[in-house]
C-alpha angles and dihedrals in degrees: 000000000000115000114214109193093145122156111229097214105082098201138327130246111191094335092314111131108216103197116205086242092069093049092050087061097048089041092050084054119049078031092061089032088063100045100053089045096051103025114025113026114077087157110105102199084052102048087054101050087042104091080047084052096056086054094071092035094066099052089040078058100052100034102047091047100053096049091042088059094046096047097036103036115018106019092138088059102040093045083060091035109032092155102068090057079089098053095093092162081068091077125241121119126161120223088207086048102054095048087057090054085044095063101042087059091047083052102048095039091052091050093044085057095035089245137132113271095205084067095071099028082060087048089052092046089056098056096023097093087058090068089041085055094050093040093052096057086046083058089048095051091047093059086238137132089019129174138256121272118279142169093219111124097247095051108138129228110213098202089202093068114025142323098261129118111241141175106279083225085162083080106038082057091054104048090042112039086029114029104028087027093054096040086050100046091046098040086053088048095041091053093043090231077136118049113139110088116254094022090101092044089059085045086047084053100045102045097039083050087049098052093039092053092053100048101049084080095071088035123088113237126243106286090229093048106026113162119356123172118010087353094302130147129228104254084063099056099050084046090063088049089054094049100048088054086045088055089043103049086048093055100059091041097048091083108047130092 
């Protein structure tokens, strides 16, 4: 059995505590940012408007994930206490959230440049999965987001919250939704078995859905939620919601050049 006593602040400048969590968010990013700049854009015009993109990406990220969080997983809180919405620094973010920020960015960014958003949701797409891997072993240093309790031989104790051994679900998130989501979106588009835009964001929409789904089950839910319909937790349902519009979104671009 694996011991995680890890400290979430990675190190300290000048009293200023610096969490991993921060630093997986700066790393999926410049990380991502890299990638899609040296491996996936040939446009030139793209590849020109795209530092001006990111831009817009990360406050769509931020943004959307903090509000998401506020609105999906802790309303009765924030209505009383609006306010700290903006205390970022405070912790909660929502996957679902900042990919809804993330495509209203992509939206408004495309229209501003007379583009086609679905070019850069399908870059994100592609890197994205880079930021969710990072952001998962935060989670996993943190002690958050931790699994339920298990017998298997590689169950985790998080000191900071009991002494049970639990799933370490931290890491089956971010093998699956970072490491097997990112080799199957970018081997579809290598091999250009995917060329039509928005086509790999559905794809992005329908697999991710797929993995989160699947994994809730060894997750605990959200103590202020807990279980909701047929004993599901949150994260599911919006997941269903994600992948209908993913199967959706495919359809009608299946048939376009």
């Amino acid at each position: 059995m694996f011991i995680n006593n890890f400290d979430p602040v990675a190190f300290e400048v000048f009293s200023l505590e610096i969490r991993w969590y921060s630093l997986a968010y700066i790393f999926g990013i410049v990380l991502g940012w890299i990638y899609c700049k040296k491996k996936l854009i040939k446009d030139p015009i793209i590849l020109d408007l795209f530092d001006d993109f990111i831009t817009y990406l990360i406050i769509g990220i931020i943004l959307g994930g903090r509000i998401g969080y506020a609105l999906f997983y802790n309303f009765s809180y924030y209505i009383n206490n609006p306010l700290e919405i903006l205390m970022v620094w405070n912790g909660g973010m929502s996957f679902h959230g900042g990919l809804i920020g993330v495509i209203l960015s992509c939206v408004i960014f495309g229209k501003k440049h007379k583009i086609n958003s679905f070019i850069f949701l399908d870059l994100v797409a592609l890197s994205a999965p880079i930021g969710i891997f990072f952001g998962r072993i935060a989670n996993f240093i943190n002690s958050e987001l931790y699994g339920r309790a298990t017998d298997l031989p590689w169950g985790v104790q998080f000191v900071l919250i009991d002494n049970i051994k639990r799933h370490p679900s931290q890491i089956y998130e971010a093998f699956f939704e970072g490491i097997i989501l990112f080799f199957i979106l970018n081997y579809l588009f290598r091999r250009k078995y995917i060329v039509t835009p928005g086509k790999l964001s559905a794809l992005f929409l329908i697999f991710y859905s797929l993995f989160r789904y699947s994994l809730e089950f060894f997750r605990v839910p959200d103590p202020q939620i807990g279980f909701l319909f047929l004993n599901s937790t949150l994260g599911q349902i919006i997941s269903l919601l994600f992948f209908v519009i993913g199967v959706l979104l495919f359809y009608l671009k299946k048939n376009e050049n």
